[in-house]
N, C-alpha and C positions, 0 to 999 in steps of 0.2 A: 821532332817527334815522328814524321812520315818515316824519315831516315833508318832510324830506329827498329819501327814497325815494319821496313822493309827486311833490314839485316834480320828482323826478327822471323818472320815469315822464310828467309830462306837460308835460314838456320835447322830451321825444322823441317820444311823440303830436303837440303839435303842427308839428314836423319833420316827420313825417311824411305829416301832412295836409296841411303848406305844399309836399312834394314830390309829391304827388298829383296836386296845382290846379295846379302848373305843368309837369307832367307833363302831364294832361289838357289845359291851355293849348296846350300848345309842337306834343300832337299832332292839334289843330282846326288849330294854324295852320300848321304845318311835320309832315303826315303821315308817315307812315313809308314805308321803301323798299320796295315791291315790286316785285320782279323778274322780268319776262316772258321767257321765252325766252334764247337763250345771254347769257352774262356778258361783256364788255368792258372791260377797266380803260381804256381809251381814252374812255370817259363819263365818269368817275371826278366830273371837277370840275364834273359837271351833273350830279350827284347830293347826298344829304344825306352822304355820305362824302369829297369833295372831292380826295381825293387816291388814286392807285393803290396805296398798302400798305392803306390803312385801309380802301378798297372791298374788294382780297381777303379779309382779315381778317375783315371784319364781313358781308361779303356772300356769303361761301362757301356758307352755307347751305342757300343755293338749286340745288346741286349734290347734294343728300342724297335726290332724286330721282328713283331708278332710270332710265336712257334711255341709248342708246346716242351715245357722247358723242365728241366731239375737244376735246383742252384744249391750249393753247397754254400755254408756258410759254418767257419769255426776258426781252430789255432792250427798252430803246424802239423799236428797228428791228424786234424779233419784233411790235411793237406795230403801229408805224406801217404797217408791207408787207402785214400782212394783216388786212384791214378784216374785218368781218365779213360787213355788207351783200353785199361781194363775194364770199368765201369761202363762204357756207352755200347759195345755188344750186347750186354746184360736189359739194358733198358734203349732196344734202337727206336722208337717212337717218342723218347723224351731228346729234346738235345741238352745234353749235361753242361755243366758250366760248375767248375771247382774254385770259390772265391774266399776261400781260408787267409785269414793272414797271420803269419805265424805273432805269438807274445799278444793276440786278442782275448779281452776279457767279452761279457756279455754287453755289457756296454756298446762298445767296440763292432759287437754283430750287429747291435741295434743299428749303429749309425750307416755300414754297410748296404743293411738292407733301406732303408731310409734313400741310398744313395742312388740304388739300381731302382728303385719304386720310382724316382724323381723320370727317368727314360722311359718306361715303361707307360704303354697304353691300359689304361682299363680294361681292355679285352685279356689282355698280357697280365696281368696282375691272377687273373680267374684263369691261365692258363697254364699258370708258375706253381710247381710243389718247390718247397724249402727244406732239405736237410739241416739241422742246427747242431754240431756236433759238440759233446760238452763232456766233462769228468770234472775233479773237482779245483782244477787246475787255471781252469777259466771263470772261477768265481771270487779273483781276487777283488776287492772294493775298490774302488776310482780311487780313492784316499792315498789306497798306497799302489796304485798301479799306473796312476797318470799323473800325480800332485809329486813330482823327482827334480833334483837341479837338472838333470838336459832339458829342459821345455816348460812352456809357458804353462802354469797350472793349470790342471785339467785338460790340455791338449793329448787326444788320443793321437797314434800314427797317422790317422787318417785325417783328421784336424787339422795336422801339418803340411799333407800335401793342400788339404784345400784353399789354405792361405799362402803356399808358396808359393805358385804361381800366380796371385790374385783373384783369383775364379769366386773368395768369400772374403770377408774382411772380419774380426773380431770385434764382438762387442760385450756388452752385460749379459743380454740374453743368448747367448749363446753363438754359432756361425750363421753371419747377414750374405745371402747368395748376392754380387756384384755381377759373376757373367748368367745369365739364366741358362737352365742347362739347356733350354732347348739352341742356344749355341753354345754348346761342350763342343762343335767338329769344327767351328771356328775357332775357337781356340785353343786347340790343338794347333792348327796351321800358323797363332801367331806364335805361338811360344815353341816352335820345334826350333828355332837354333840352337834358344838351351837347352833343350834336350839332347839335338843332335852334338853342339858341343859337350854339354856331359859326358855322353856315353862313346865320344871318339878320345877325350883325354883321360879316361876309364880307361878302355880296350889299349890304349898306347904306354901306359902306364902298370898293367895290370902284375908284367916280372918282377919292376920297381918294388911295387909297392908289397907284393907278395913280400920278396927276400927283404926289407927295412923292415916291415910287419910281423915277420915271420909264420906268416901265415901258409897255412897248413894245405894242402891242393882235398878240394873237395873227393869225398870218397865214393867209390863203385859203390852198385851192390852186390857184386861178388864180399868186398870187402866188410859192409855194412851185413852182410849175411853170416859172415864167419867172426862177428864181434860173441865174446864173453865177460860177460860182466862181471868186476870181481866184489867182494863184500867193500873193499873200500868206493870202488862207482855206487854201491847204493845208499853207504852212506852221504856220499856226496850229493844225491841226486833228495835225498831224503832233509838235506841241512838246506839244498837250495830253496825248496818249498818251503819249508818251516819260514825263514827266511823271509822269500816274498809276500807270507800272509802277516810280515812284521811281529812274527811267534805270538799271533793269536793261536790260545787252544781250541778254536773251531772254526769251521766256514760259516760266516755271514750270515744273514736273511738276503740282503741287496741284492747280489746280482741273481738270484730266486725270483724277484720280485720286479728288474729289470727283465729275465726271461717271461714273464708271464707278460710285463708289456710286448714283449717281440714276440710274441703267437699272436698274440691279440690286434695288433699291426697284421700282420700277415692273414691271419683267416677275416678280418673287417675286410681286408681288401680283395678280397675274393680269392685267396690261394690256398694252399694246403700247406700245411707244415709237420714234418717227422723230425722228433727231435732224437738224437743216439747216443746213447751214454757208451760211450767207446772204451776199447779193453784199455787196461792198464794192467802191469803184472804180478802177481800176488805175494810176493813182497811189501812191494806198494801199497799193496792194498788195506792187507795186515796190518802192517807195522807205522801208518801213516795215521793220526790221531784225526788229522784234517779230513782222509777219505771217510773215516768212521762217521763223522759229522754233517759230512757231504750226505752219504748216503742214506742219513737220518730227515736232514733237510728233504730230498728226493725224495721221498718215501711221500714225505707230505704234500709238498708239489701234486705230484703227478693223483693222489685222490683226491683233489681238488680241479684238474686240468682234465685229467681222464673225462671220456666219453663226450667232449665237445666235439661236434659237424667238423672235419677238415683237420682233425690232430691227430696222429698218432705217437706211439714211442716204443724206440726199439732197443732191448738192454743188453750190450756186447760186453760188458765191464771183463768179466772173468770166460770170456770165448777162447782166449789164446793162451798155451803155456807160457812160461817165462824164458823160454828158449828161443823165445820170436818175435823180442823185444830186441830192438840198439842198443836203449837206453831206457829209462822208467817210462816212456810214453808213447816214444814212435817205434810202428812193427819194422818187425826185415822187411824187403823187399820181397819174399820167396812168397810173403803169408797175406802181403796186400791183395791180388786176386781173394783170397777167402772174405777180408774186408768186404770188399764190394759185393762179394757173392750173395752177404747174409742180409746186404743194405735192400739189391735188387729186389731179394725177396721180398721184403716188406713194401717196397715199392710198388713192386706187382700185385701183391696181395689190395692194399690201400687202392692203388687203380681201380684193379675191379669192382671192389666195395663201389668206389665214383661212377663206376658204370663206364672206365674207360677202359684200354689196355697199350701200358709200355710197350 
């Protein structure tokens, strides 16, 4: 039995020493992430994190920094509209941080914000405004937006990172935290060889898999500037929605009713929250049974939500022609600066109201 227990013991010694040297290997050659200045999941895949859930998830961290903040929170067009570069001139007394993840319903921002609150000081909570950016795009039901054969029912994206590395475990009631986050920067340092293996048989791989994939090389914005839409893209763009709301003829109550929880999270906690009903283009707008619905819903909301301590709402819906759309949802690049420009404002204005100033 000693016998045993010894081979036993130094079985796991040398486990342990072989995950050391490759630990120490993986962080001479593929360093660890340090994060300067506001956050962007818009870097995400030029990072050792590679993807937008897995940057927020693993790289919140860097938020547990007391300073007076703005945080973005929505889908890919909260992403795409408001760069950062461009954004943080506009507002230099907020440090901006853009944590959109693209294919997020409200849900989704709930749990986000849920995520950054866990690093965050109480001070930092009353020091934090929240952007919430929404159209009717992000009010698909959990039903059909998370309940799909890729993944465990009801696992949002972010779900996923949080049980792929172990950091949560699943149970009935929902995700059981196993590392507590106040060590998220220890773990980080154990699980970086898979990451750094990831993202080195990624990058080694990346022509491979391009030409077997046939995948497309991401576009400029020179190129993304000079797109025209033709009546077949908006049909397409119009069948994909219908679509995802599984051709319901309306939007929901739910995630209306998940929104009002994630204000109410946020202003309980001492921050402010602006929420931005972001342009879309007037085809869409029109010709979309779902937006007509959407913004019948809104309508109710916001006389309900209006004039509470710490909320505003700023309504960009119909700001842009259709000339300055990609695609039905995210602008060119040329028109992004105007995005931010019209956010700042409200920013600014809301500040002073608080008696601060961006």
């Amino acid at each position: 039995m000693k016998l045993i227990l010894r081979q036993m013991a130094w079985l796991l010694a040398s486990i342990a020493f072989l995950y050391v040297v490759i630990l120490g290997v993986t962080l001479i050659i593929v360093p660890m992430h340090n994060q300067e200045g506001g956050l962007e999941t818009r870097r995400a895949s030029r990072t050792l994190y590679m993807t937008e859930p897995k940057y927020l998830f693993l790289n919140r961290g860097a938020l547990k920094v007391d300073a007076d903040r703005l945080i973005l929170l929505g889908a890919s067009n909260t992403n795409a509209g408001f760069r950062l570069e461009e954004l943080q001139p506009m507002i230099p007394k907020l440090q901006a941080s853009n944590l959109s993840v693209g294919g997020a319903n409200i849900t989704e921002m709930r749990q986000a914000y849920a995520l950054i609150r866990a690093v965050q000081s109480k001070d930092a909570l009353k020091r934090t405004t929240y952007v919430i950016g929404i159209w009717y795009g992000v009010f698909v039901p959990d039903a059909l937006k998370w309940h799909t054969p890729d993944r465990h029912a009801g696992d949002t994206d972010l779900d996923i990172e949080r049980y792929r590395y172990g950091f949560y475990r699943r149970s009935a009631g929902g995700p059981v935290e196993v590392l507590p986050t106040k060590d998220l920067e220890l773990g980080l340092v154990l699980i970086h060889p898979y990451l750094a293996i990831d993202k080195l048989a990624r990058d080694l791989t990346n022509d491979l898999r391009a030409s077997f994939l046939k995948m497309k090389p991401e576009r400029t914005d020179e190129e993304r500037n000079a797109i025209v839409l033709k009546p077949e893209d908006k049909a397409r763009y119009l069948a994909f929605w219908k679509d995802q709301f599984g051709d319901l003829p309306a939007v929901p109550q739910e995630q209306f009713d998940v929104l009002t929880a994630l204000v109410d999270d946020i202003i309980d906690g001492g921050g402010r929250v602006i929420v931005a009903d972001l342009p879309i283009p007037s085809w869409l707008a029109q010709e979309s049974p779902l937006n007509r619905s959407y913004n019948a819903l809104k309508a109710d909301w916001l006389a309900k939500i209006s004039g509470r301590k710490g909320f505003a709402f700023v309504e960009m819906q119909d700001a842009f022609p259709d000339d300055e759309f990609v695609d039905e949802v995210h602008p060119k690049p040329r028109v992004t600066p105007q995005w931010s420009k019209i956010l700042a404002s409200t920013i600014t204005d809301e500040m002073a109201k608080a008696g601060g100033n961006p």
